[in-house]
C-alpha positions as CSV (number, residue, x, y, z in Angstrom):
1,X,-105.1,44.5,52.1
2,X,-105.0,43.1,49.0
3,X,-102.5,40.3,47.9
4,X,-100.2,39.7,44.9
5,X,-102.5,37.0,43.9
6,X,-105.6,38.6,44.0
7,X,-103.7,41.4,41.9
8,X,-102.9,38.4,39.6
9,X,-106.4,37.1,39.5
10,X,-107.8,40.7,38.4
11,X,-105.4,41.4,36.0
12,X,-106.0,37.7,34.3
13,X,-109.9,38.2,34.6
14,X,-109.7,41.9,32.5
15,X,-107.8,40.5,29.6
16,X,-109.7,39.1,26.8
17,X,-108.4,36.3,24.4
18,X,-109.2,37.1,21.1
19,X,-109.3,33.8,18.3
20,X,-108.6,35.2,14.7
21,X,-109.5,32.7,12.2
22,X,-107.9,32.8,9.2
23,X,-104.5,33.9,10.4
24,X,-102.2,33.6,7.3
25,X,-104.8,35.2,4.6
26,X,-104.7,38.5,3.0
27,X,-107.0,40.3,5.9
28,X,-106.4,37.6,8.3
29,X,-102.6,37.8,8.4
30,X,-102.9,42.1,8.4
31,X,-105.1,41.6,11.8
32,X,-102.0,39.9,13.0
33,X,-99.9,42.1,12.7
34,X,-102.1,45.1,13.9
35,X,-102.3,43.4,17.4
36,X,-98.6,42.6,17.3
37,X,-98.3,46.6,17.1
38,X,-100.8,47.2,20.0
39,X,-102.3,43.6,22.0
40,X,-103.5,46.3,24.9
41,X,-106.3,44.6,27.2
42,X,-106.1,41.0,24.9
43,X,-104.3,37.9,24.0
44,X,-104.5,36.8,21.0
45,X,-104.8,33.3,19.8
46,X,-104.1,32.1,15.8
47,X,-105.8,29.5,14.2
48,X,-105.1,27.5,10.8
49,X,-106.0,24.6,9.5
50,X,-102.7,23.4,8.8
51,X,-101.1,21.5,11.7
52,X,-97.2,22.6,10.4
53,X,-98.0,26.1,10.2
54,X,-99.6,26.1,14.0
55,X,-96.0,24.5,15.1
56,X,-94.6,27.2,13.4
57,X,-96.2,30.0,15.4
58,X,-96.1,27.8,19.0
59,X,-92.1,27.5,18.4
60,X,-92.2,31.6,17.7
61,X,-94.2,31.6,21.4
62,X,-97.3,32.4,20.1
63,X,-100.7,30.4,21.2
64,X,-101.6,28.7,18.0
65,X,-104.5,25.7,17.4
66,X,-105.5,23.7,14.5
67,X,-109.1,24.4,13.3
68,X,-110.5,23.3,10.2
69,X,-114.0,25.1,9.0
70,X,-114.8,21.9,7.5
71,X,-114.2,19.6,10.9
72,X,-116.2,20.9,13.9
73,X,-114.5,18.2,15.7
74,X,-111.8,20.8,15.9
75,X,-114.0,23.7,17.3
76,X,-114.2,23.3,20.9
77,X,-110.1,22.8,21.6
78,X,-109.7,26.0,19.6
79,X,-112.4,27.9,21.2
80,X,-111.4,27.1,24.7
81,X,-111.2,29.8,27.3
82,X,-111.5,32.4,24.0
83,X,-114.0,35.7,24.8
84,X,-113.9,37.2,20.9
85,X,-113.5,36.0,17.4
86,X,-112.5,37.3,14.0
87,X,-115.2,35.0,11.7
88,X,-114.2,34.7,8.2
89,X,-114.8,31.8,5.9
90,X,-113.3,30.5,2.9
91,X,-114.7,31.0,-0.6
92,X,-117.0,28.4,-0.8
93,X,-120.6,27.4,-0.6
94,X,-119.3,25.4,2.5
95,X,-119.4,28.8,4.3
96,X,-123.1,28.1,5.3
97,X,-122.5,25.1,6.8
98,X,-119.0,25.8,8.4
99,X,-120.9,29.1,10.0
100,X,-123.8,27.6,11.5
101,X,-121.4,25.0,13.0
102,X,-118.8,27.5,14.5
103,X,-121.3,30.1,15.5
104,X,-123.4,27.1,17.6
105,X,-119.7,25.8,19.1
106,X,-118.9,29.5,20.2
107,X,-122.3,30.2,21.4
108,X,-121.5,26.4,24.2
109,X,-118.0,27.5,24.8
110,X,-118.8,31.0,26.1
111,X,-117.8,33.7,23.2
112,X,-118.8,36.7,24.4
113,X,-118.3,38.6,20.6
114,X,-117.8,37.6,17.2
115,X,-116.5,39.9,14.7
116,X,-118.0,39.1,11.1
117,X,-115.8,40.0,7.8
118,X,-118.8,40.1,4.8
119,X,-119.2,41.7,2.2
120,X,-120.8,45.2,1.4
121,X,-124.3,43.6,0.7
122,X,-127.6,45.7,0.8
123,X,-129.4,42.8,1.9
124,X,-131.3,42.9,-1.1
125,X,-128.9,41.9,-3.8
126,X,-129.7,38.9,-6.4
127,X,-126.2,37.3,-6.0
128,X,-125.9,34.1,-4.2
129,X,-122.7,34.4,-2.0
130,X,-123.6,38.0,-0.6
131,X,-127.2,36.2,0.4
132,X,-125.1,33.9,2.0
133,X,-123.5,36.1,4.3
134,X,-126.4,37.9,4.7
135,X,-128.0,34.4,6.2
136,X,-124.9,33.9,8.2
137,X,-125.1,37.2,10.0
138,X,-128.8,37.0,10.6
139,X,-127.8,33.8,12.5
140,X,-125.2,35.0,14.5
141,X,-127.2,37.6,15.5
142,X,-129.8,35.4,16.6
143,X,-127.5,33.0,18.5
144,X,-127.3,35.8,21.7
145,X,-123.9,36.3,21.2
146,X,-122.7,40.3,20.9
147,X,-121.7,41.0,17.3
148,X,-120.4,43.5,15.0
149,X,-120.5,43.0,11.1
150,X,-117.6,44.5,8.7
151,X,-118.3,45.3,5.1
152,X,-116.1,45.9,2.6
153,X,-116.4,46.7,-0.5
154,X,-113.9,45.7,-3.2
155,X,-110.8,44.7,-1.2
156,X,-108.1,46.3,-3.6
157,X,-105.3,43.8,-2.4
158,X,-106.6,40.7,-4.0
159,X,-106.9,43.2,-7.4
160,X,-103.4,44.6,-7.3
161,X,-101.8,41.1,-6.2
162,X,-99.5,41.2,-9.3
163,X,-99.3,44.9,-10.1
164,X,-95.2,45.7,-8.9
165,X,-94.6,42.5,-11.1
166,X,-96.4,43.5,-14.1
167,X,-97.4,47.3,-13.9
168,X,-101.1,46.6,-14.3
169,X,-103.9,44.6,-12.7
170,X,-107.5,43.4,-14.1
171,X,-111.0,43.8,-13.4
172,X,-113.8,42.0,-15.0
173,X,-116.3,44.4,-15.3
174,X,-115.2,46.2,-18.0
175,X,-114.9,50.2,-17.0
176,X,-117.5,50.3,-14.6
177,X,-116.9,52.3,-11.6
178,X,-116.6,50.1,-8.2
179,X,-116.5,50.5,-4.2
180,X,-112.7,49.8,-3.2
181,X,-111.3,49.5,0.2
182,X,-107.7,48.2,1.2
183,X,-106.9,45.0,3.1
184,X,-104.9,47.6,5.5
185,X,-107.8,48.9,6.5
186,X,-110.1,46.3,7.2
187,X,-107.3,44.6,9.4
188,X,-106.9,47.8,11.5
189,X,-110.8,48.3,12.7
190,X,-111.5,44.9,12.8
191,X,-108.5,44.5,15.2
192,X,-109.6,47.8,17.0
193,X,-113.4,46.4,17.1
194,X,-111.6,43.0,18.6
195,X,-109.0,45.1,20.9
196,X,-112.6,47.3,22.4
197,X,-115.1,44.7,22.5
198,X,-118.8,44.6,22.6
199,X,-119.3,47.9,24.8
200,X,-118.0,49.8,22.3
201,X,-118.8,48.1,19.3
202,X,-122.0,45.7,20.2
203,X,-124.7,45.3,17.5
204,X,-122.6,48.1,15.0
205,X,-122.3,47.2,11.0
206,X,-119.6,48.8,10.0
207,X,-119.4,49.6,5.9
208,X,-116.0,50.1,4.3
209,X,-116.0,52.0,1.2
210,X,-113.5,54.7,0.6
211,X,-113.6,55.5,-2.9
212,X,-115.5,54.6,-5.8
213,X,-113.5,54.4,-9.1
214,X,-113.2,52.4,-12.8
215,X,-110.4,51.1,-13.4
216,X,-108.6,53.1,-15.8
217,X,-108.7,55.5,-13.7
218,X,-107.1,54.1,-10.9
219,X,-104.2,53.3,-13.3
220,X,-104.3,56.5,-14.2
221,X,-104.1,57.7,-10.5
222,X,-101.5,54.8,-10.1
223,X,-99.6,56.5,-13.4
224,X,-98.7,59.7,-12.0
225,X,-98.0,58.7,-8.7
226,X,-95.1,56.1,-9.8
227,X,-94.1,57.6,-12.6
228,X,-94.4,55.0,-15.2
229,X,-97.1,53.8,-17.3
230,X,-99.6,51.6,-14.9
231,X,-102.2,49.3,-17.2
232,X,-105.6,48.3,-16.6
233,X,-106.7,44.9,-18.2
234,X,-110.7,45.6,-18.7
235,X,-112.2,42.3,-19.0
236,X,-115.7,40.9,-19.3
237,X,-117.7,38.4,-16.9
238,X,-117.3,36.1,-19.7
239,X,-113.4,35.8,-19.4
240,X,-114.0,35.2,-15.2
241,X,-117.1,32.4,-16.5
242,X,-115.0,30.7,-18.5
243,X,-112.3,30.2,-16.0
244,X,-115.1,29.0,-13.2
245,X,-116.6,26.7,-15.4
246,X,-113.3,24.5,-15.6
247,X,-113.5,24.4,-11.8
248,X,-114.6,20.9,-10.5
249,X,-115.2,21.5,-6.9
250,X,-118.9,21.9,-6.5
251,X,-118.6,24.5,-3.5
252,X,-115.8,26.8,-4.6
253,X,-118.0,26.5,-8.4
254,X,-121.2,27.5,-6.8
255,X,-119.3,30.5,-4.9
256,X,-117.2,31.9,-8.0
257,X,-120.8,31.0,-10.2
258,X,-121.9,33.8,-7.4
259,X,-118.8,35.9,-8.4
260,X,-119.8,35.5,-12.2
261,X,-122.8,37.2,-11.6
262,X,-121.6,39.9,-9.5
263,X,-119.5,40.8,-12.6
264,X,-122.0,40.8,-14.7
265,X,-124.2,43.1,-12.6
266,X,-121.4,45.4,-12.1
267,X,-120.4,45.4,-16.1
268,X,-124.1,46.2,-16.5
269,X,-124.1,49.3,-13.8
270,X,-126.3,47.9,-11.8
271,X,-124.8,47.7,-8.5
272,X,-125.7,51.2,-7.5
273,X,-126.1,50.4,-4.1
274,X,-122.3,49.3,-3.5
275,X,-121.4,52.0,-5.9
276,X,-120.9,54.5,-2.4
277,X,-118.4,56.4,-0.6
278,X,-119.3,54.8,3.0
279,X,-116.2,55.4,5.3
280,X,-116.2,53.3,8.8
281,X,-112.5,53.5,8.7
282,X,-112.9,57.0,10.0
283,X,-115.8,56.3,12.7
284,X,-113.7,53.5,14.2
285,X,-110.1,54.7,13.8
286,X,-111.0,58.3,14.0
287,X,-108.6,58.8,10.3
288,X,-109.8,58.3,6.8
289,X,-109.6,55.2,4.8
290,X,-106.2,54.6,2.5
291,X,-106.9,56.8,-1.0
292,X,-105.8,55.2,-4.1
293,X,-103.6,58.1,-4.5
294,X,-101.9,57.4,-1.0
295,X,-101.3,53.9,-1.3
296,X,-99.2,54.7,-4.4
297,X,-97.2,57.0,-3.1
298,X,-96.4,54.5,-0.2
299,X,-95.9,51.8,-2.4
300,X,-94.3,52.8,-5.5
């Protein structure tokens, strides 16, 4: 006959604790709150790098640690008795190094699947930051850890950051059409992907690209759906290089010197291969990814 505590034991030994890095960014945060609508089969565990914040979360009864990309001293308290991770890094050079570092930590502590956030690379672009991540996945998949690579392509969120304020947004390659995908999205596979694990999802890239657009004509898709006039600011790489090159961090200036050129590329039309309709929202979720046309009907 089987015993309350061996009940106990089975039940504890079937959940998986899930680390999601990056907790109170624009994806990070939206992972949170997916699991807060459905934590099914996992625990979930919060890291930041700000010690005030983690207090914050542990007084609102949530398991919260301190980890700093830039401090592997903090790795192995965070990682402890964690199965999966959500990987993201910060926008810097520094994501090489931070990486390597976490991916090697995981791999001692026992991580039995790391979920990487990307970019929608074709692994044979010439822009520095998406060779990057192209460098970081090929490690991770070397350190015999299961793993499953997201890829979004333009995430619309950090675009429209201003738009109820203002009633337009920017883009700095002129009117050149682009992959988008919402933040919404991203959060809910990667925190289904997180949720199933490695048996479903083992060794799977996943590409998110729902629509491909310019960007008057998303204002002009925004402009019927609201109502009132929605602008597009078209602006040249040479706006975004003159901003970078006021920047005097050498790692977030190498990684927005990357971002130059992938404005510069795009202006030009030469990003064909991101310039796809490739919709992972719908094999993992089993629904479409958010239309531009959708989101402003829910918004505005």
């Amino acid at each position: 006959m089987e015993t309350s505590s061996s009940n106990n034991f089975t039940k504890q030994n079937m959940v998986a604790r899930v680390l999601i890095i990056g907790a109170t960014g624009n994806v990070g945060s939206r992972v949170v709150k997916e699991f807060d609508k459905n934590d099914e089969g996992v625990v979930i565990r919060l890291a930041t790098s700000r010690s005030e914040v983690a207090e914050k979360w542990r007084a609102e009864g949530r398991d919260a640690v301190v980890l700093d990309l830039n401090r592997p001293e903090t790795f192995t308290e965070a990682l402890e008795g964690v199965d999966r991770v959500f990987l993201l890094t910060g926008y810097t050079s520094d994501m090489l190094y931070q990486s390597k570092k976490f991916v090697d930590a995981s791999a001692n502590a026992g991580v039995s699947h790391i979920v990487h956030l990307g970019v929608f690379t074709s692994r044979r672009d010439f822009i520095p930051h998406f060779n990057w991540h192209d460098l970081v996945e090929t490690y991770i998949e070397a350190s015999g850890i299961a793993w499953t690579h997201l890829h979004p392509n333009v995430i619309t969120d950090t675009v429209f950051s201003s738009i109820k304020e203002t009633n337009s947004f920017a883009v700095n390659w002129s009117d050149m059409p682009q992959g988008w995908v919402f933040a919404e999205d991203i959060a809910a596979v990667a925190a289904a992907v997180l949720r199933e694990g490695p048996e479903k999802h083992g060794s799977a890239n996943y590409w998110l690209s729902t629509e491909v657009l310019t960007g008057p004509e998303i204002a002009d898709i925004l402009t019927e759906a609201s109502g009132k006039e929605i602008k597009c600011i078209t602006l040249n790489p040479a706006d975004l290089e003159a901003y970078v090159a006021q920047i005097t961090s050498v790692p977030e200036r190498a990684y927005m010197e990357s971002a130059v050129i992938t404005m510069k590329l795009a202006a030009a039309g030469q990003m064909t291969l991101q310039n796809v309709v490739r919709d992972d929202v719908l094999t993992v979720l089993g629904r479409p990814g958010i239309t531009m046309a959708e989101w402003a009907r829910q918004n505005f």
